[in-house]
C-alpha angles and dihedrals in degrees: 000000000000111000096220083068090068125109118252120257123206105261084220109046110007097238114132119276097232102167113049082185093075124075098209125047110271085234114048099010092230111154113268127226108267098226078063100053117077132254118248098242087057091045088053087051097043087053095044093054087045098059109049089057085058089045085050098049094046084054093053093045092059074052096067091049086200104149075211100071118048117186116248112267112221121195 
């Protein structure tokens, strides 16, 4: 495996980095190297897509038409 393949780590406290949009660890809050945060225009492309999957998935539940199972509201 190419060690450029491996998750980040939080250079302060180890735990996985799991949102590059964020610019601290979502642990510890310690601030994240820059070359690992993403750039606005990916960001804008990470929450339109999705978006639309949620858009997608809310559409499919009115499908279903089951009073069980309520799509997710998002503010």
């Amino acid at each position: 495996m190419d060690l450029s393949e491996l998750p980040h780590r939080c250079p302060k406290c180890n735990a996985l980095v799991v949102d590059r949009r964020s610019p601290v660890c979502t642990t510890c809050r310690a601030a994240l190297p820059k070359d690992w945060i993403m750039t606005p225009k990916q960001t804008a492309k990470v929450e339109a897509i999705d978006q639309e999957i949620r858009a997608e998935h809310a559409a499919a539940m009115k499908v279903l038409n089951n009073p069980w199972i309520q799509p997710v509201k998002m503010p």
